[in-house]
N, C-alpha and C positions, 0 to 999 in steps of 0.2 A: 137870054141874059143868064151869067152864071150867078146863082143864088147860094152856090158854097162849094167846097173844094175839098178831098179829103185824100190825106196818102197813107200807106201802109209801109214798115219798114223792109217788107217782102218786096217790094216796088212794086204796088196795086195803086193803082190811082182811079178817082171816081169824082166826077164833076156832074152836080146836081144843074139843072140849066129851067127855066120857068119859060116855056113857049106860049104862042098866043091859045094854043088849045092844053095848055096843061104843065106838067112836071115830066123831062125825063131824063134819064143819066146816061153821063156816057164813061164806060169803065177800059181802065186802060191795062197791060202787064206790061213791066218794065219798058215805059211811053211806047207801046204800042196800042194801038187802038182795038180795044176787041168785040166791044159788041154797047150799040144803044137801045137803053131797057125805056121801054113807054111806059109810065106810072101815070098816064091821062088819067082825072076822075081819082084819085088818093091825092090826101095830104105832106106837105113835107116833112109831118117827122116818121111817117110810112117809109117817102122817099130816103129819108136818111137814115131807118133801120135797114133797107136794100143797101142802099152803101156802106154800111158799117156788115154787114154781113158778108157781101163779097169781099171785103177789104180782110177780114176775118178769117177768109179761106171755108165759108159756111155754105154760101153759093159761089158756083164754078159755070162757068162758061168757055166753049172751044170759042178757039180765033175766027171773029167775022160769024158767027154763030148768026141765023136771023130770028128775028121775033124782038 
């Protein structure tokens, strides 16, 4: 389930999601899909300093990146 939603005017997109085992995001550049972070075991507002940071340009991630 998405638990919050967030865009950057960079066209960053990051969508916090709550699974049965935990929090994790999935961050997109200009609606492309780039890479799902596991934030298992942290809090959401953990989770959404990760999103406000990629959204930021603070963390970088290549396309399809795994981890």
């Amino acid at each position: 389930m998405i638990i919050s939603r967030m865009g950057s005017k960079e066209g960053r997109n990051s969508e916090i999601r709550q699974t049965d085992e935990g929090l994790e995001i999935d961050m997109y550049d200009q609606d492309r899909f780039i890479k799902t972070v596991d934030l298992k075991g942290h809090n959401i507002h953990y989770a959404k300093s990760v999103a406000e940071n990629y959204l930021a340009g603070i963390i970088n991630y290549s396309d399809n990146e795994q981890g």
